[in-house]
Biotite code that builds the C-alpha atoms (Angstrom):
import biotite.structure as struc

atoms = struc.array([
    struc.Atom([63.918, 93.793, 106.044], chain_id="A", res_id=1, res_name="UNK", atom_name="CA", element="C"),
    struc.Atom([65.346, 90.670, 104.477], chain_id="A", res_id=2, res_name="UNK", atom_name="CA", element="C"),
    struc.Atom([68.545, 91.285, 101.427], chain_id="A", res_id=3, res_name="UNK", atom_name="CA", element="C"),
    struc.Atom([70.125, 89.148, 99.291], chain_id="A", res_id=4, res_name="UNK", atom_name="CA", element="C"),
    struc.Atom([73.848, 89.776, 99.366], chain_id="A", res_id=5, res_name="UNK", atom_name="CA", element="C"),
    struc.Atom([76.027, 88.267, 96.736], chain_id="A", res_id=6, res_name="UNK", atom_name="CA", element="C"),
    struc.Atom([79.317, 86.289, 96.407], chain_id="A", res_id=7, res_name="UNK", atom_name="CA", element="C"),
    struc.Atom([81.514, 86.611, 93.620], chain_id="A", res_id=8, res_name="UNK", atom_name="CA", element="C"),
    struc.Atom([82.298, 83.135, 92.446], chain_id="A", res_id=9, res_name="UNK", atom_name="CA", element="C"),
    struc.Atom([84.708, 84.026, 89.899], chain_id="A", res_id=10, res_name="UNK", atom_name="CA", element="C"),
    struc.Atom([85.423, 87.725, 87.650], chain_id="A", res_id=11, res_name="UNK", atom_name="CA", element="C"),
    struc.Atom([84.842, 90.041, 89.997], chain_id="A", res_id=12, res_name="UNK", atom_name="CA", element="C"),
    struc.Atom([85.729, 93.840, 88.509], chain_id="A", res_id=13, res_name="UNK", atom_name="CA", element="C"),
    struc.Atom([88.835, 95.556, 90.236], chain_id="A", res_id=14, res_name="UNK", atom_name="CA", element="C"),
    struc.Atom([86.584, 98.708, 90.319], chain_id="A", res_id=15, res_name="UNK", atom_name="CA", element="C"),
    struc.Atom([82.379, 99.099, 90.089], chain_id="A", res_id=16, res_name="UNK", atom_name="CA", element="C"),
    struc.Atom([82.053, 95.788, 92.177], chain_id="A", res_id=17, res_name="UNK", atom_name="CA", element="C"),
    struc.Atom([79.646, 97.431, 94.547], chain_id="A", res_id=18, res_name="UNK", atom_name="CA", element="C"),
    struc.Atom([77.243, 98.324, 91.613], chain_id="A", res_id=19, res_name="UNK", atom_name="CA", element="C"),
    struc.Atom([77.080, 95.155, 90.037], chain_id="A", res_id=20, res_name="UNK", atom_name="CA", element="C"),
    struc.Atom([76.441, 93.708, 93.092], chain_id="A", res_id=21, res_name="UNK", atom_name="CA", element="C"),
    struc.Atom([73.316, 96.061, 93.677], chain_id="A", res_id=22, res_name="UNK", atom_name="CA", element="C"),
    struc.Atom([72.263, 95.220, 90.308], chain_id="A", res_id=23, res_name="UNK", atom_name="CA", element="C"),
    struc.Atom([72.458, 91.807, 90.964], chain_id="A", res_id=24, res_name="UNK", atom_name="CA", element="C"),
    struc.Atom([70.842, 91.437, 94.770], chain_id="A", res_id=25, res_name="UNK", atom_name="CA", element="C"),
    struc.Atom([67.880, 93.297, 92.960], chain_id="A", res_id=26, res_name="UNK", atom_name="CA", element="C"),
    struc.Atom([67.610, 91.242, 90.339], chain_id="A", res_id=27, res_name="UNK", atom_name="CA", element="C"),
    struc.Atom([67.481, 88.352, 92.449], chain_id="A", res_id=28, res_name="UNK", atom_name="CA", element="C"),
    struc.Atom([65.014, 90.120, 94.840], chain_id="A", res_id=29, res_name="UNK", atom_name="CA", element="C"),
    struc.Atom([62.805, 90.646, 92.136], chain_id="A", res_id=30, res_name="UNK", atom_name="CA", element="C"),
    struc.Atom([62.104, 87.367, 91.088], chain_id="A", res_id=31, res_name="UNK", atom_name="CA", element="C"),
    struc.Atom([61.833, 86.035, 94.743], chain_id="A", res_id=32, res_name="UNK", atom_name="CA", element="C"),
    struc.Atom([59.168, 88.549, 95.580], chain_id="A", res_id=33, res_name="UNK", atom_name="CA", element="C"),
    struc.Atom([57.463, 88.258, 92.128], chain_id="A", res_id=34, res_name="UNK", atom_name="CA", element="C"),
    struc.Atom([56.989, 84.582, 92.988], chain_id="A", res_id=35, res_name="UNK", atom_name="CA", element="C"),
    struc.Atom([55.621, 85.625, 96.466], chain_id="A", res_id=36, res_name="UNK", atom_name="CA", element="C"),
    struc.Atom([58.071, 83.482, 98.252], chain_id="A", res_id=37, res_name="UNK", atom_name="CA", element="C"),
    struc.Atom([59.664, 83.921, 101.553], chain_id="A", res_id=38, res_name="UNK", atom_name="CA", element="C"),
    struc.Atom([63.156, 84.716, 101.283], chain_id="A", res_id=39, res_name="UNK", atom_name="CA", element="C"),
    struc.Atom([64.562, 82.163, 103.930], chain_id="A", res_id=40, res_name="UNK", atom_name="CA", element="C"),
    struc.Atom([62.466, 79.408, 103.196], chain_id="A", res_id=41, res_name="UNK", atom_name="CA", element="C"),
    struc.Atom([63.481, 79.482, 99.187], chain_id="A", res_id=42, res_name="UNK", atom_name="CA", element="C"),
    struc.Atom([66.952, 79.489, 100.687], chain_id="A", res_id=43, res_name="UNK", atom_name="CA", element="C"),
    struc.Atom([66.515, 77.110, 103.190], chain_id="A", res_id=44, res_name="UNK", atom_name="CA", element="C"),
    struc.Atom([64.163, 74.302, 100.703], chain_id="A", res_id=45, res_name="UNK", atom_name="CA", element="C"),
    struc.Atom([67.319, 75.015, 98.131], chain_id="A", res_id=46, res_name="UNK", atom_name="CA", element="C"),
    struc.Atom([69.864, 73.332, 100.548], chain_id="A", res_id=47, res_name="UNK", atom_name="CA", element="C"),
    struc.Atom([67.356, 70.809, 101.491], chain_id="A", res_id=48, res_name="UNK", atom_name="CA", element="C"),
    struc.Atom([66.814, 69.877, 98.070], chain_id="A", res_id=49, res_name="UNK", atom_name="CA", element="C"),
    struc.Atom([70.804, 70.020, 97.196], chain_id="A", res_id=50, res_name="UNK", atom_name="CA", element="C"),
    struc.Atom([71.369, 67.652, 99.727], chain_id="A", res_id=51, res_name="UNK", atom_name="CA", element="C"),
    struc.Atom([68.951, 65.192, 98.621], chain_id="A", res_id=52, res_name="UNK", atom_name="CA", element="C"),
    struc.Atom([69.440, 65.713, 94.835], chain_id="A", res_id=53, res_name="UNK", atom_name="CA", element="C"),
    struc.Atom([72.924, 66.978, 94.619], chain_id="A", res_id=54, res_name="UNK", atom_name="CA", element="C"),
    struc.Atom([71.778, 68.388, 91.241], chain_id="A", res_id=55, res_name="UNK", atom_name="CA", element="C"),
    struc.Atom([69.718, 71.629, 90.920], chain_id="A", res_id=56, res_name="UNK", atom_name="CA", element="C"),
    struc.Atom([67.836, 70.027, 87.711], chain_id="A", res_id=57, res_name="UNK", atom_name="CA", element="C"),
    struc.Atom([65.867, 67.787, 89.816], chain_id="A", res_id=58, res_name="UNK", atom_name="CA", element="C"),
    struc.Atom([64.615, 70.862, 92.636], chain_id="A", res_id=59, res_name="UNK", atom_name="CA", element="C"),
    struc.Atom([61.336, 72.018, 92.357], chain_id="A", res_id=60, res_name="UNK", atom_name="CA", element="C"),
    struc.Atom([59.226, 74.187, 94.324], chain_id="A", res_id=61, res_name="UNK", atom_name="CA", element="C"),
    struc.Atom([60.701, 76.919, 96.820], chain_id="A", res_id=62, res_name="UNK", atom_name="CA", element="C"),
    struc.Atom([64.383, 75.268, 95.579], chain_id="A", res_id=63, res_name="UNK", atom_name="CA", element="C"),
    struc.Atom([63.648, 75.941, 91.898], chain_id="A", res_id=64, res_name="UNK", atom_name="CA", element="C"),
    struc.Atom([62.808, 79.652, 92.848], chain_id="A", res_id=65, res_name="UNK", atom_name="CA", element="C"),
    struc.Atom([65.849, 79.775, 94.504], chain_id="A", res_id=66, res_name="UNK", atom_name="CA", element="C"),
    struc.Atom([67.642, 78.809, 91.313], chain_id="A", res_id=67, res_name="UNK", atom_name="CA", element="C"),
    struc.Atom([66.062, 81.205, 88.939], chain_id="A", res_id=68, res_name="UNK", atom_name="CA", element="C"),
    struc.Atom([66.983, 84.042, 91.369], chain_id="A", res_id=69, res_name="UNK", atom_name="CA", element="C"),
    struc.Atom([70.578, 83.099, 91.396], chain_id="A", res_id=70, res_name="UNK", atom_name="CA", element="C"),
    struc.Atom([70.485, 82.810, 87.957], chain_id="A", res_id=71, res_name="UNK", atom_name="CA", element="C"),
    struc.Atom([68.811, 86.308, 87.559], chain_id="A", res_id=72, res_name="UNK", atom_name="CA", element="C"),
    struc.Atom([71.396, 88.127, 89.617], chain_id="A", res_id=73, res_name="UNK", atom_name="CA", element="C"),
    struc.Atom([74.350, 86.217, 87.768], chain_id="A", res_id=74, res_name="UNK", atom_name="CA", element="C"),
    struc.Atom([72.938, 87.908, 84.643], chain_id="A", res_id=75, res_name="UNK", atom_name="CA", element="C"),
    struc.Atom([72.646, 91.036, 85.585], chain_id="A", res_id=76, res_name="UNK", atom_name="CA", element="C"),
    struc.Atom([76.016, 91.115, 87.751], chain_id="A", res_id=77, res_name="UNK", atom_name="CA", element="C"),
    struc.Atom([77.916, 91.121, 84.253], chain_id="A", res_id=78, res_name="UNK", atom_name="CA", element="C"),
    struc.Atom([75.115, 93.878, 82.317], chain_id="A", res_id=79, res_name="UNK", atom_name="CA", element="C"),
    struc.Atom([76.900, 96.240, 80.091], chain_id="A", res_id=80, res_name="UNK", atom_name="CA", element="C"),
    struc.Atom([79.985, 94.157, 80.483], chain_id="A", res_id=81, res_name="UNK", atom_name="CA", element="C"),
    struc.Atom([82.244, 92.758, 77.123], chain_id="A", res_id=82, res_name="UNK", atom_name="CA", element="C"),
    struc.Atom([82.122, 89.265, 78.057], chain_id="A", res_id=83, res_name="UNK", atom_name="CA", element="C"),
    struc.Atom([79.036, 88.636, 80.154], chain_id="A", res_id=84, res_name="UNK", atom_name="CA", element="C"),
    struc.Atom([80.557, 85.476, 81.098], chain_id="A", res_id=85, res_name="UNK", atom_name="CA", element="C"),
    struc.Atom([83.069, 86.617, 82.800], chain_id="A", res_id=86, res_name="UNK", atom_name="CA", element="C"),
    struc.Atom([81.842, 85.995, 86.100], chain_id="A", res_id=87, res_name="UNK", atom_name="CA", element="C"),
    struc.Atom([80.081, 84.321, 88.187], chain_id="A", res_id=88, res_name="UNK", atom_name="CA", element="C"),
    struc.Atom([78.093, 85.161, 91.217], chain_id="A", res_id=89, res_name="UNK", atom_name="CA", element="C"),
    struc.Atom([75.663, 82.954, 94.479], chain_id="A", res_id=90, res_name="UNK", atom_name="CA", element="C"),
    struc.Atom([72.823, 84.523, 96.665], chain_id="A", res_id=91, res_name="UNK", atom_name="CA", element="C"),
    struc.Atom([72.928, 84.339, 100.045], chain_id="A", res_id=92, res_name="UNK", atom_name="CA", element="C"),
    struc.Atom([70.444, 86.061, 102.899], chain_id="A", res_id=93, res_name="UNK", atom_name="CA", element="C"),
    struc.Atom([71.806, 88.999, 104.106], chain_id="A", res_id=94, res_name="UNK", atom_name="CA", element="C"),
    struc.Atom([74.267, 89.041, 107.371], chain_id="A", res_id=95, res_name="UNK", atom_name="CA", element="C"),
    struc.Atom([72.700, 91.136, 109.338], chain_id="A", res_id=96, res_name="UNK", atom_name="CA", element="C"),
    struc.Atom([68.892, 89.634, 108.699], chain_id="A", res_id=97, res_name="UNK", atom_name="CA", element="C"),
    struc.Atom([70.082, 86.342, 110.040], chain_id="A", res_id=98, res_name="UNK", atom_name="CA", element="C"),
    struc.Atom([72.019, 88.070, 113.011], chain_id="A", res_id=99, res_name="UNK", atom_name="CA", element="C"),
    struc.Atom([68.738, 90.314, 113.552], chain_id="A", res_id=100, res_name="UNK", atom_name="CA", element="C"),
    struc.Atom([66.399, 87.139, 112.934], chain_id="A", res_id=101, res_name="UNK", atom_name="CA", element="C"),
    struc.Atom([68.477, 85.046, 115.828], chain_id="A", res_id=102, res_name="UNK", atom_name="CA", element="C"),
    struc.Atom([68.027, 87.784, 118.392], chain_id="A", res_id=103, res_name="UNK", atom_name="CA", element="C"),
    struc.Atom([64.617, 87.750, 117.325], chain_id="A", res_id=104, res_name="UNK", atom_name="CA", element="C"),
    struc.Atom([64.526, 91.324, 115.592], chain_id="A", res_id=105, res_name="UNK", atom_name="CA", element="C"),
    struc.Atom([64.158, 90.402, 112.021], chain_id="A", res_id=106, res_name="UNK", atom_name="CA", element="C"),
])
C-alpha cells in the first residue's frame, strides 16, 4: 500500500511530531484519493512540471493535485497549534513503497 510520508521544512514540535505528521500524511492522502489519482504519477507529473515551469502556479493536471495535497497536509500539520504558521511541511511517497515497488512488490 502506497503512504505519503512528510518532511518538516521548517517548525517542527520538540514533542507530538509523530502526530502531526499522521495528521498531515492523511490529509494529504485524502485529497489524492478523492481526486482518484495515482499516488506516484501525481508525484512524478509534479517534478515533471517543476522542471519545465519552475513555478507551481503554472502546473495543472496530476501536478496541480500534487500541490493541493501538499498544501492540505501543511494545514493540518500545524491544527490546534498557536501560530499555524509556524511550520512548514513537503509530501513525499513513502520509503518503503518505492523500495517494495523496485523489487517489484509494491
Amino acid at each position: 500500500m502506497i503512504s505519503i510520508t512528510i518532511e518538516w521544512i521548517s517548525g517542527r514540535p520538540h514533542t507530538g511530531a509523530e502526530e502531526c505528521e499522521a495528521r498531515a500524511s492523511a490529509a494529504a492522502e485524502r485529497v489524492l484519493s478523492a481526486a482518484g489519482v495515482p499516488y506516484a504519477a501525481a508525484e512524478a507529473e509534479y517534478h515533471r512540471q517543476w522542471l519545465e515551469f519552475d513555478d507551481e502556479r503554472y502546473m495543472t493536471g496530476l501536478a496541480r493535485t500534487w500541490v493541493e495535497a501538499r498544501d492540505a497536509a501543511d494545514l493540518a500539520l500545524t491544527k490546534g497549534w498557536h501560530n499555524p504558521t509556524a511550520a512548514g511541511c513537503s509530501i513525499e511517497i513513502a520509503e518503503s513503497y518505492l523500495q517494495n515497488n523496485a523489487r517489484g512488490e509494491g
